[in-house]
KEKE-3310 file (N, C-alpha, C; in steps of 0.2 Angstrom, whole numbers, plus 5000, padded with zeros to 4 digits):
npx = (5038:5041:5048:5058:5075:5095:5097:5090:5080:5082:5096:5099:5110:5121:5109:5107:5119:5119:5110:5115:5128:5121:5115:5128:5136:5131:5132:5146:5149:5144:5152:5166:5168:5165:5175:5185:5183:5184:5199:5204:5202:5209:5221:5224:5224:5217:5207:5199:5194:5187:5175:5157:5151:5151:5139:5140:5154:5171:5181:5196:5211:5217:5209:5200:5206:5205:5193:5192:5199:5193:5178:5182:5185:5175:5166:5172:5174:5161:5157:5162:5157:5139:5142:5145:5133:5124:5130:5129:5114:5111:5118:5113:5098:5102:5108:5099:5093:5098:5106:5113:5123:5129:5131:5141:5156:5163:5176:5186:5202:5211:5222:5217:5205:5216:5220:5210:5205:5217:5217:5203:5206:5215:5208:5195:5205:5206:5195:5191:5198:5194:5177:5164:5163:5152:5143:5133:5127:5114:5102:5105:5118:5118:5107:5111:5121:5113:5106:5115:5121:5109:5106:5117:5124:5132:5132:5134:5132:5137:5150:5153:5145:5149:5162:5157:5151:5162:5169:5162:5160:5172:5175:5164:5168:5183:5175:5171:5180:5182:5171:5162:5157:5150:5135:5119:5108:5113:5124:5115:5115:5127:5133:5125:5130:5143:5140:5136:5146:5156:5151:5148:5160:5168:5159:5161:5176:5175:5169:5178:5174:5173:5189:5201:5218:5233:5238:5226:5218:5221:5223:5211:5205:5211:5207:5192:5193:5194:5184:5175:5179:5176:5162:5159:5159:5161:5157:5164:5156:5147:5153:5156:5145:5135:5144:5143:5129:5129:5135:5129:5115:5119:5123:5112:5102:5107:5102:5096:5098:5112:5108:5100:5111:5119:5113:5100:5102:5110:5108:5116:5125:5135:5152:5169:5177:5169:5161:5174:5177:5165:5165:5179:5177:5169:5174:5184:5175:5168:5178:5183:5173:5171:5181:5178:5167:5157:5140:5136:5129:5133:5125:5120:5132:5136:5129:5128:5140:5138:5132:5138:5149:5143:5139:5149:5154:5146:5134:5122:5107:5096:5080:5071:5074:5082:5073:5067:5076:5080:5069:5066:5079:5075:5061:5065:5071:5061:5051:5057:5057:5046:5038:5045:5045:5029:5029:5035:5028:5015:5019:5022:5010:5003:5009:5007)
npy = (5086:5096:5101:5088:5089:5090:5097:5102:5089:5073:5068:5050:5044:5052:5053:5039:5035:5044:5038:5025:5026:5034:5021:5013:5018:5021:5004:5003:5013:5003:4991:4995:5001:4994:4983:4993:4995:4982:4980:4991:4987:4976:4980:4994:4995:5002:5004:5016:5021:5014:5013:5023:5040:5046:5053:5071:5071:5076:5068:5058:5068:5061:5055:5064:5072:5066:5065:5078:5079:5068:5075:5087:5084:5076:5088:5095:5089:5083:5097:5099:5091:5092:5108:5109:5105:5114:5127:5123:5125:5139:5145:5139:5146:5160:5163:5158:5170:5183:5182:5191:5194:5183:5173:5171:5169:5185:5188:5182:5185:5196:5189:5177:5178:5179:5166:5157:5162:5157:5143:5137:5139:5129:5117:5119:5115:5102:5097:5098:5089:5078:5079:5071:5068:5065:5074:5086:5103:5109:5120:5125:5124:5122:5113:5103:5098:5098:5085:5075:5074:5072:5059:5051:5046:5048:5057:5060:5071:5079:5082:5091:5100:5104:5109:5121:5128:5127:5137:5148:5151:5157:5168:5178:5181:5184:5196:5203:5204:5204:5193:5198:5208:5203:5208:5210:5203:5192:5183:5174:5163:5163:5156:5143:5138:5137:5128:5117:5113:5108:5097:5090:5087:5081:5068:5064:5059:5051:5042:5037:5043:5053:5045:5051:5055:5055:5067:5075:5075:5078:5092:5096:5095:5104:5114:5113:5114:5128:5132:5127:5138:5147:5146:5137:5141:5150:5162:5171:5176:5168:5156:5159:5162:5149:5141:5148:5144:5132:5130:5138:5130:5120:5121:5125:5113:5104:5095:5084:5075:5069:5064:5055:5048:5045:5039:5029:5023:5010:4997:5001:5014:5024:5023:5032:5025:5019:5029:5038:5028:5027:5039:5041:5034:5040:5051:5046:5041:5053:5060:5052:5052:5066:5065:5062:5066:5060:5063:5059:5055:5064:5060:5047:5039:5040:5036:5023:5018:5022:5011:4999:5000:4996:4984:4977:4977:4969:4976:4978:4981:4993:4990:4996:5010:5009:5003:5016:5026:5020:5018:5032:5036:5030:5032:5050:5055:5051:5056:5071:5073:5071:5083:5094:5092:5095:5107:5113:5111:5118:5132:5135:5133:5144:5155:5156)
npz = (5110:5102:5086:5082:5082:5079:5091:5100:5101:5112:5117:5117:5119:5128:5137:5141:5148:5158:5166:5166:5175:5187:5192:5193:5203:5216:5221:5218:5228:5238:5238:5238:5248:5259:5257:5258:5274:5280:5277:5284:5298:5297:5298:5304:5321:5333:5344:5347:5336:5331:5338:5340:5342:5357:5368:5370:5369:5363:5348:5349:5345:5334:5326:5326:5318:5306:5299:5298:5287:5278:5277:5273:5260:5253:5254:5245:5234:5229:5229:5217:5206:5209:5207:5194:5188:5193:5188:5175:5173:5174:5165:5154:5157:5156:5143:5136:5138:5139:5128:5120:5130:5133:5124:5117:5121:5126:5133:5127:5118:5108:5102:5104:5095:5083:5083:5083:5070:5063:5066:5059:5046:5044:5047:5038:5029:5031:5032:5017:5010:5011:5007:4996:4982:4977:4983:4986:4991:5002:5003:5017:5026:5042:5043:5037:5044:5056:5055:5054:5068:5074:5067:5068:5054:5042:5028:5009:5008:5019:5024:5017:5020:5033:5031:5024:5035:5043:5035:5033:5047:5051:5041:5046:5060:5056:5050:5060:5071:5086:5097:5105:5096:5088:5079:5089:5086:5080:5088:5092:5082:5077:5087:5087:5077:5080:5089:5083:5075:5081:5086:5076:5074:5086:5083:5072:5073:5085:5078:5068:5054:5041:5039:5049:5048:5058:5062:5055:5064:5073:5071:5069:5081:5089:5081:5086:5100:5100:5096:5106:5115:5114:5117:5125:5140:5156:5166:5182:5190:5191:5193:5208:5214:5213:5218:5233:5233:5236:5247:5256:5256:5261:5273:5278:5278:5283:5293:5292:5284:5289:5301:5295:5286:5296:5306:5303:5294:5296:5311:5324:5328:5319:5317:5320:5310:5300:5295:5291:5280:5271:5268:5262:5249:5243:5243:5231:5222:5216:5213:5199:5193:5191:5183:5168:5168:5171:5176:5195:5211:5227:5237:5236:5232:5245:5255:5249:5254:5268:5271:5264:5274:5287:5282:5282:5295:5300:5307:5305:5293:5293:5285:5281:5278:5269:5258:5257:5253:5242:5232:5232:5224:5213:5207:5207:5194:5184:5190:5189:5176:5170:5177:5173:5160:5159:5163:5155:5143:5149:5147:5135:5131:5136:5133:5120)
capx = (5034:5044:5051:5065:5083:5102:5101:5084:5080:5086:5102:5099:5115:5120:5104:5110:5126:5117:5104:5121:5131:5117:5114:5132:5139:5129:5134:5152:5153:5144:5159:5173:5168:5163:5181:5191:5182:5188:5205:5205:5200:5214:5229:5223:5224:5217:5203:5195:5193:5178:5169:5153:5154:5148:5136:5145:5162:5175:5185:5205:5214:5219:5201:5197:5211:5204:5188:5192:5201:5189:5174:5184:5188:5169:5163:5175:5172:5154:5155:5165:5151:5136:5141:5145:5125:5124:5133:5126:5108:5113:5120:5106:5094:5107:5108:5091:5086:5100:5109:5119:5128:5130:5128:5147:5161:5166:5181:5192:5206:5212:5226:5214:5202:5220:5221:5204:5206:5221:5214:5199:5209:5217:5200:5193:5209:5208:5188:5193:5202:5187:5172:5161:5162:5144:5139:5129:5125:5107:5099:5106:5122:5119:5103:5113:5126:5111:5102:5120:5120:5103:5105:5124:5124:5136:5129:5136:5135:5139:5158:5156:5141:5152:5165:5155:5151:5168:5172:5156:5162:5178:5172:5162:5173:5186:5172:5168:5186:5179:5163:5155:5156:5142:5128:5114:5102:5117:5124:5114:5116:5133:5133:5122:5136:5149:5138:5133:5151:5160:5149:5149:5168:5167:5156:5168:5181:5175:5166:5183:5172:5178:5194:5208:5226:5232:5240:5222:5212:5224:5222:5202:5205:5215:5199:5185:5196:5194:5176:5172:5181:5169:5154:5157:5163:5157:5157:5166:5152:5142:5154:5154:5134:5134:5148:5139:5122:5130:5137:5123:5112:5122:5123:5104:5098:5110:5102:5089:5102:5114:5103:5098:5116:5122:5108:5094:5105:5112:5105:5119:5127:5139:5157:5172:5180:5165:5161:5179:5180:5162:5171:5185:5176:5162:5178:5186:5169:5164:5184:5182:5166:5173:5188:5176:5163:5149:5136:5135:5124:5134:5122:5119:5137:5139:5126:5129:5146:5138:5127:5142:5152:5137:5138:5157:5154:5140:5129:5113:5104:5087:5080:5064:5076:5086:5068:5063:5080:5080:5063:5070:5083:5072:5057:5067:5073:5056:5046:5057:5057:5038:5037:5048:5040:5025:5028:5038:5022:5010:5023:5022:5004:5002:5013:5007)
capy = (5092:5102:5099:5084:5091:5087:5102:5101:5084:5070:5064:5046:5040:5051:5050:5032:5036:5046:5031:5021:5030:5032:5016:5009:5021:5014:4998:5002:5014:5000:4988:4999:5003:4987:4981:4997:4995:4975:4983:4997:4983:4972:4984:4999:4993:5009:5003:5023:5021:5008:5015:5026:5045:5046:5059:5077:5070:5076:5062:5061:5073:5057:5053:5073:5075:5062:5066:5086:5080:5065:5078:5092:5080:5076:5094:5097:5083:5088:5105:5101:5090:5097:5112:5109:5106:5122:5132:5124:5127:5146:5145:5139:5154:5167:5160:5162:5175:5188:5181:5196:5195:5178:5166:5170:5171:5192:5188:5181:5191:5197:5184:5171:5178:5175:5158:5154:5161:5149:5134:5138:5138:5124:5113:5121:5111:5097:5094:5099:5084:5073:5079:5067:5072:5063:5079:5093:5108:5112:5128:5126:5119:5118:5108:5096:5094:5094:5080:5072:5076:5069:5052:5049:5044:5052:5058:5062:5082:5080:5085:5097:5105:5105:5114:5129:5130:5131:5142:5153:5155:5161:5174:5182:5182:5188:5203:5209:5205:5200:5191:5205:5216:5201:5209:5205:5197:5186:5181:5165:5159:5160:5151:5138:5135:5133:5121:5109:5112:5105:5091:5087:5084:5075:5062:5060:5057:5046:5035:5036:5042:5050:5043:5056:5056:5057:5077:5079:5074:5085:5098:5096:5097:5111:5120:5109:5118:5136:5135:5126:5141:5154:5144:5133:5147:5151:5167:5170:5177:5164:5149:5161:5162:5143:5139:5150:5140:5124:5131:5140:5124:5114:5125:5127:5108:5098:5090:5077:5069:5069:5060:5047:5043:5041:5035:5025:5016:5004:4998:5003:5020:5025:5023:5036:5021:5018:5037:5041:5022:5030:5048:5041:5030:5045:5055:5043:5039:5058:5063:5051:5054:5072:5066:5056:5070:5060:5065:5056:5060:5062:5055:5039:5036:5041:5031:5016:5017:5018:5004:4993:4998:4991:4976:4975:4978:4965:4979:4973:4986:4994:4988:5001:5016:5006:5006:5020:5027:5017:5021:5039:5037:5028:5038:5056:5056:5052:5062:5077:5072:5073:5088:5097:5092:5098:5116:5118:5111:5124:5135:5136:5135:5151:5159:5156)
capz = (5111:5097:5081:5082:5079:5082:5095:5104:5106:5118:5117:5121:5120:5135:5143:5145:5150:5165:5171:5170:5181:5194:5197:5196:5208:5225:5218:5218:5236:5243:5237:5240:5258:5261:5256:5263:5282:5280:5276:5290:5303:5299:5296:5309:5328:5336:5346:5348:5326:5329:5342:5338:5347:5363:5370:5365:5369:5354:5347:5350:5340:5328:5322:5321:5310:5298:5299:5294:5282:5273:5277:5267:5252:5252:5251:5238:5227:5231:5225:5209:5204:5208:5205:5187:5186:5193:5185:5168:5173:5174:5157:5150:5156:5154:5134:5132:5142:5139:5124:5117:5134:5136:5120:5115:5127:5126:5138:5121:5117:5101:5100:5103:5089:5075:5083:5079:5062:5058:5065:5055:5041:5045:5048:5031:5022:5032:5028:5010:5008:5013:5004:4995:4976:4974:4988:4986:4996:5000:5004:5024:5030:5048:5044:5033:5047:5063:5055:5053:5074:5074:5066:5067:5050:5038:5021:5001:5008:5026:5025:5011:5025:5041:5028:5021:5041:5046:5030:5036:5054:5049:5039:5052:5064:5054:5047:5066:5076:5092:5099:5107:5090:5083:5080:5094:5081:5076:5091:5092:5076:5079:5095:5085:5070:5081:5092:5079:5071:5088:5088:5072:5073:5089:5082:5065:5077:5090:5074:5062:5051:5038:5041:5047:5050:5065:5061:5053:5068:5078:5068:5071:5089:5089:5080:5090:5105:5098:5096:5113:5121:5111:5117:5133:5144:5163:5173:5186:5196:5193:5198:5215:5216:5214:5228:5239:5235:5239:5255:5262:5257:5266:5283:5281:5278:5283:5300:5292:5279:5292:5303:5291:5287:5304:5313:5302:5287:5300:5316:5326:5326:5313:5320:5318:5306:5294:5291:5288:5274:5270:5264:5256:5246:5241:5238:5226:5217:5214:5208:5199:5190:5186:5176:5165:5165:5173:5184:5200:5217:5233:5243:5234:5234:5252:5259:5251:5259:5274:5271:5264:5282:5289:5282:5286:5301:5304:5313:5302:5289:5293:5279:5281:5277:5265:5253:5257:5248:5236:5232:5230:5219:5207:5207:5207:5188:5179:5190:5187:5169:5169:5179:5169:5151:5157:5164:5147:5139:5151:5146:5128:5127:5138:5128:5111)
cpx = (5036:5048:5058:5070:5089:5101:5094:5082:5085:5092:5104:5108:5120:5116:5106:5115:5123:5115:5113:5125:5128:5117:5121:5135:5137:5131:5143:5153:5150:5150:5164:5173:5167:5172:5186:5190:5183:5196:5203:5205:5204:5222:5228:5220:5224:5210:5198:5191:5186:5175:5165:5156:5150:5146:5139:5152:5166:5177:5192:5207:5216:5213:5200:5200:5210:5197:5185:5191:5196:5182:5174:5185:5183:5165:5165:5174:5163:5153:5157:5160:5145:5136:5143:5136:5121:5124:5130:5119:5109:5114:5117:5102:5097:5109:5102:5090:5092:5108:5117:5124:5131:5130:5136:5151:5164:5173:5189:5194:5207:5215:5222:5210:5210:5218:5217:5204:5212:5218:5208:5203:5211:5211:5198:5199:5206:5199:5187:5196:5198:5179:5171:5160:5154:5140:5138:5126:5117:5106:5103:5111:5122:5114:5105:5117:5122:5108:5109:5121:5114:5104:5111:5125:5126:5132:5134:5139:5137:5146:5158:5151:5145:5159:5165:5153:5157:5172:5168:5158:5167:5180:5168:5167:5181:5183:5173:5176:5187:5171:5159:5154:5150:5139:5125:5110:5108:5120:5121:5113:5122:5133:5130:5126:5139:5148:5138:5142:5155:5158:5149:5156:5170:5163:5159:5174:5181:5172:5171:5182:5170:5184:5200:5212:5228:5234:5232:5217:5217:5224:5214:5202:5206:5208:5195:5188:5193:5187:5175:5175:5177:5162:5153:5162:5159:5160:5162:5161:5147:5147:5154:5147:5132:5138:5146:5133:5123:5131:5131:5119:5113:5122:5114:5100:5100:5107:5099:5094:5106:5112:5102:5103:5117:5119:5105:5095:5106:5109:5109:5123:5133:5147:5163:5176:5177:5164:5168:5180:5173:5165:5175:5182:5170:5169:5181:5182:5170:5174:5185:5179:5169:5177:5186:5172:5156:5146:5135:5131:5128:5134:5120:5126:5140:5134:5124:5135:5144:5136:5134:5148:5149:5137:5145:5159:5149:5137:5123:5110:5095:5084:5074:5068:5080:5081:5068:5072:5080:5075:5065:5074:5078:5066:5061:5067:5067:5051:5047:5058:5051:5036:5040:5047:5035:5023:5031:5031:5017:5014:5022:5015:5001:5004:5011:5000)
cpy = (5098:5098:5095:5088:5089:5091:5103:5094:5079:5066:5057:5043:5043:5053:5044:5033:5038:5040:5028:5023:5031:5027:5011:5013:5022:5009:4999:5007:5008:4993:4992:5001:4999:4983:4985:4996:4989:4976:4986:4992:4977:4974:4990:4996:5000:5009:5009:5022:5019:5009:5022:5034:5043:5053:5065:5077:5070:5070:5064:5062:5070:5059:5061:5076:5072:5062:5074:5084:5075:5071:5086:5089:5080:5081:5094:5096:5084:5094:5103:5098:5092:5103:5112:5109:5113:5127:5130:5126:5135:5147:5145:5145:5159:5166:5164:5167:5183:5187:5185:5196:5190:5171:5169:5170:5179:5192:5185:5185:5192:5193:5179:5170:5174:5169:5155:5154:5157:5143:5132:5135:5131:5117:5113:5115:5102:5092:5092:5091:5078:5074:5075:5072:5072:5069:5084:5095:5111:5117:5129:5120:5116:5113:5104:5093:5096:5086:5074:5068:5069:5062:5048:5046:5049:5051:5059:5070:5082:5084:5092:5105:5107:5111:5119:5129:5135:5138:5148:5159:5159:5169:5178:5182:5187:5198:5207:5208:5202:5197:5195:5210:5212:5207:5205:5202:5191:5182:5173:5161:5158:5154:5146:5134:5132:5127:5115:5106:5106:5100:5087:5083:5080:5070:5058:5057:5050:5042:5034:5036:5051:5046:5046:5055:5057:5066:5079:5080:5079:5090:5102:5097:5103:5116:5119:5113:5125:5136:5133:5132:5148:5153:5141:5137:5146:5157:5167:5172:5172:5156:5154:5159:5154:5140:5142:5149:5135:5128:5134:5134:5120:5117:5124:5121:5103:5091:5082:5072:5066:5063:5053:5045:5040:5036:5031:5021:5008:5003:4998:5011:5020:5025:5028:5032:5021:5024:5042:5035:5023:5038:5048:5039:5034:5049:5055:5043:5045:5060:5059:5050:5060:5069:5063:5058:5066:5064:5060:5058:5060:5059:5049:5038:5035:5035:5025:5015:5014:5013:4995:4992:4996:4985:4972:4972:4974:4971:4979:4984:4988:4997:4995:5008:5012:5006:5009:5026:5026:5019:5029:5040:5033:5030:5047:5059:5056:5057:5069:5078:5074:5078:5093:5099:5094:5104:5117:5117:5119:5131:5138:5135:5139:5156:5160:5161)
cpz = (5106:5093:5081:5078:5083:5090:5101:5105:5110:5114:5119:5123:5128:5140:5146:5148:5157:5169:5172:5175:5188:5197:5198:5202:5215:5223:5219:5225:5238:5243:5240:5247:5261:5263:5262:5271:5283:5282:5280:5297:5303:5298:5301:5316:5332:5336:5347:5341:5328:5335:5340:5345:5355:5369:5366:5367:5365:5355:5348:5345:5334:5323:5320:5315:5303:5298:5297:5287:5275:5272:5272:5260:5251:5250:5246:5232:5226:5225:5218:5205:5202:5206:5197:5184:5186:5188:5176:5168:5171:5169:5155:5151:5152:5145:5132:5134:5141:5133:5120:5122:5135:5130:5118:5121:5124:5130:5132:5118:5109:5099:5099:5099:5082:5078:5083:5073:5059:5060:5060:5047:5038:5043:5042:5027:5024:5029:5020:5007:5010:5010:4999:4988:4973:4978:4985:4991:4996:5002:5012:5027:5036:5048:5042:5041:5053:5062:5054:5064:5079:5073:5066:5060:5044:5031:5016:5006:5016:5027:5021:5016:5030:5037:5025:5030:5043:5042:5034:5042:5055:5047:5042:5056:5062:5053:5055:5071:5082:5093:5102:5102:5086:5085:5085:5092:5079:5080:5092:5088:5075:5081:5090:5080:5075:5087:5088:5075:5074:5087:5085:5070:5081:5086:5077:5067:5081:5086:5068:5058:5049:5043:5040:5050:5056:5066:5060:5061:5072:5075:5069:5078:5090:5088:5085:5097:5107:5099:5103:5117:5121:5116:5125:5138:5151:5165:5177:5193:5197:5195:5206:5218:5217:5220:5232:5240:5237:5247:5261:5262:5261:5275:5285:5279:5278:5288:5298:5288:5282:5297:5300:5289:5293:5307:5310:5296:5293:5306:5323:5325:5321:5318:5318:5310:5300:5291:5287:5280:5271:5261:5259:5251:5239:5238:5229:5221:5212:5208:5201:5191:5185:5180:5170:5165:5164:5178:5189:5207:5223:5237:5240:5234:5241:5256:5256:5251:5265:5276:5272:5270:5286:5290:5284:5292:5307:5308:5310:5298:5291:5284:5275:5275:5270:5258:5252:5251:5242:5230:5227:5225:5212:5206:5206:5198:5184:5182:5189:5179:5167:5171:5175:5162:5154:5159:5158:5143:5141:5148:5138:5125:5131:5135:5120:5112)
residu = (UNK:UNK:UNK:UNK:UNK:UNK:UNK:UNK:UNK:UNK:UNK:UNK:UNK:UNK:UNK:UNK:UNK:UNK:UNK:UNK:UNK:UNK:UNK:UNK:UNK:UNK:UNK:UNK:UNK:UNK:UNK:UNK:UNK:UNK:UNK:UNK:UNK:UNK:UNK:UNK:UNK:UNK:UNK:UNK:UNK:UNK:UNK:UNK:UNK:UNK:UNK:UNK:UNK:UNK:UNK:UNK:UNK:UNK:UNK:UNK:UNK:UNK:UNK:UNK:UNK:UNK:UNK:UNK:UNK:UNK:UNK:UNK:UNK:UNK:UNK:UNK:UNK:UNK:UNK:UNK:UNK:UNK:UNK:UNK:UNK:UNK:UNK:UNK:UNK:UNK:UNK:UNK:UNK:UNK:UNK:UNK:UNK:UNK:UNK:UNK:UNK:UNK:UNK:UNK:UNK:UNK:UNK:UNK:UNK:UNK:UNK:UNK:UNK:UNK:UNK:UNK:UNK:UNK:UNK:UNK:UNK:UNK:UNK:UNK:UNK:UNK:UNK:UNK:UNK:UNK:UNK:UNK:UNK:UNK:UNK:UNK:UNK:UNK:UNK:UNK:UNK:UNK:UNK:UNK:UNK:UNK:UNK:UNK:UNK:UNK:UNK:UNK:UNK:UNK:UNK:UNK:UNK:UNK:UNK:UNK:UNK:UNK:UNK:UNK:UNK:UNK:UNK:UNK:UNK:UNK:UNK:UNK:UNK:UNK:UNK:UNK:UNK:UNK:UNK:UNK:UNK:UNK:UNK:UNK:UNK:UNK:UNK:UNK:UNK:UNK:UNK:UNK:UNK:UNK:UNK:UNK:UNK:UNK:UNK:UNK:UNK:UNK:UNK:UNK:UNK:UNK:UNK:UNK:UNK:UNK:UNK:UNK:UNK:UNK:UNK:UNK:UNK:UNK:UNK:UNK:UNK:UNK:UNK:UNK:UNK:UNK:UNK:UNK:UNK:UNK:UNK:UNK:UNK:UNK:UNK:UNK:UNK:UNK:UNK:UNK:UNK:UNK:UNK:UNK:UNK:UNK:UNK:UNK:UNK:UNK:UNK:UNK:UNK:UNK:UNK:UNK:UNK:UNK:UNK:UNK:UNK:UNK:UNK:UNK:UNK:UNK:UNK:UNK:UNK:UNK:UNK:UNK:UNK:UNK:UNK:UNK:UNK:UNK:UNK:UNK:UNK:UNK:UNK:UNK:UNK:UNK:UNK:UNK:UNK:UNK:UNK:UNK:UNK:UNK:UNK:UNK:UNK:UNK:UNK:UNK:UNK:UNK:UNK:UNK:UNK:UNK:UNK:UNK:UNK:UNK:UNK:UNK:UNK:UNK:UNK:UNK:UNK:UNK:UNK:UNK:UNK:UNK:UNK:UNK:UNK:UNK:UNK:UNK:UNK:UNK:UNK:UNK:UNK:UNK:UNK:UNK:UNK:UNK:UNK:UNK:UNK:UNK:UNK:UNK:UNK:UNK:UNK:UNK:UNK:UNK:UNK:UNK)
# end
């Protein structure tokens, strides 16, 4: 729908990366809950565990206690996830839509401006020492090094471009002192160098290509750091506004999900044993997930925990509920893929 580039179009490679992720992670709670509620029913003699609740009778203080606590680790892991999507949606607006405020990070000190401009300096020698003599510089270095971005395919001018960049950004930065003294018309062309610049130096790295030294790649880090801190910043009021939309979200529409774990995965009710080797197993997945900066779903790993304590547990799967999930998760992503292109579409031709 818009001119292909390293920085607007799709990212297939972690597109993939997402699809993969969704669909192995039901795949592995339902293994690992399956597994642990085996394990809990052969090393846990504590006849209360594997009984469902009954009527509004609390459970004994053991089971409450482990059911705070897996129900606590779940939010948790929960929030750090999700809300990570959060919090990036927000960014995204807030870039576009109020720029000057928000397309640099203004929160970076004066010390942490020098140690931008030494690593910079640094970065500049270590590039230096890798540019392609057969290269030459066109009229625009970031477009040498988006379409680098773009096609992962290193060029003659490619090193000699990511190095008048990081020369470039230097020298601004140097001229204005701090990120709030850009100019407002330049801010996002800022932010735009030191996007493509970050990425361009993740990709040389993870493809050994050029091929740098271990001091040189760490020296690349070191920069590749300083700018992610310029750029990839968050709010403090906005991680608050997102943990207060998770939480109020959850108070205000939790009964029906609820519901259909407990009651309509299995054809028997959910047991205080399976909901807590459910929990853990949701816990593990999502923490998991963060360290390794996937996305994962919650409820797709939670309920096919409960599914796999189900089968553990021989109480039989309502198979009804079981599609009609399934179903869900795999219709969600292309329909909101499709609805999404095409209000950007309606969007940009009400606009023009």
């Amino acid at each position: 729908m818009s001119v292909q580039s390293g920085t607007s179009g799709v990212d297939w490679e972690q597109a993939a990366k997402v699809f993969k992720v969704l669909l192995v992670s039901p795949l592995v709670g339902f293994g690992c809950a399956f597994l642990l509620m085996l394990l809990s029913k052969a090393t846990i003699k504590y006849p209360a565990l594997y009984q469902a609740p009954k009527d509004n009778a609390p459970p004994p203080w053991p089971i409450r206690a482990l059911l705070v606590l897996t129900c606590t680790g779940v939010s948790f892991f929960h929030g750090s996830n999700d809300g990570q999507k959060g919090m990036g949606l927000i960014m995204l607006i807030l870039i576009g839509t109020v720029p000057t405020a928000y397309a640099l990070n203004h929160a970076v000190t004066g010390h942490d401006i020098q140690d931008f401009m030494a690593a910079s300096e640094q970065a500049a020698h270590v590039l230096d020492r890798h540019i392609d003599k057969a290269g030459y510089l066109g009229q625009d270095a970031r477009t040498e090094v988006t379409d680098y971005i773009r096609t992962k395919q290193i060029q003659p001018s490619t090193v000699l471009a990511l190095h008048e960049l990081v020369q470039d950004l230097n020298g601004e930065v140097a001229v204005y002192k701090e990120f709030k003294s850009v100019p407002a018309k330049d801010q996002t062309n800022v932010r735009n160098d030191m996007y493509v610049t970050s990425e361009a130096i993740r990709l040389m790295q993870k493809n050994n290509n050029p091929a740098f030294s271990k001091d040189e790649s760490a020296a690349l880090a070191n920069y590749k750091s300083k700018v992610d801190k310029a750029t990839k910043f968050i709010p403090g009021w906005v991680k608050v506004a997102v943990a207060l939309a998770l939480g109020l979200g959850t108070m205000v529409g939790w009964k029906r999900i609820v519901v259909t774990v407990g009651e309509k995965i299995g054809k028997e009710h959910l047991t205080y044993a399976q909901g807590a080797s459910a929990e853990l197993v949701a816990m593990a997945t999502i923490f998991a997930a963060d360290n390794f900066g996937l996305p994962v779903s919650t409820t797709h790993v939670l309920s096919s925990g409960v599914a796999g304590t189900m089968a553990a547990n021989h109480s039989g799967l309502q198979w009804s509920t079981i599609r009609n999930i399934a179903a869900a998760w795999v219709f969600t992503l292309p329909a909101a893929a499709l609805l999404s292109g095409t209000l950007f579409w309606l969007f940009r031709q009400g606009l023009r």
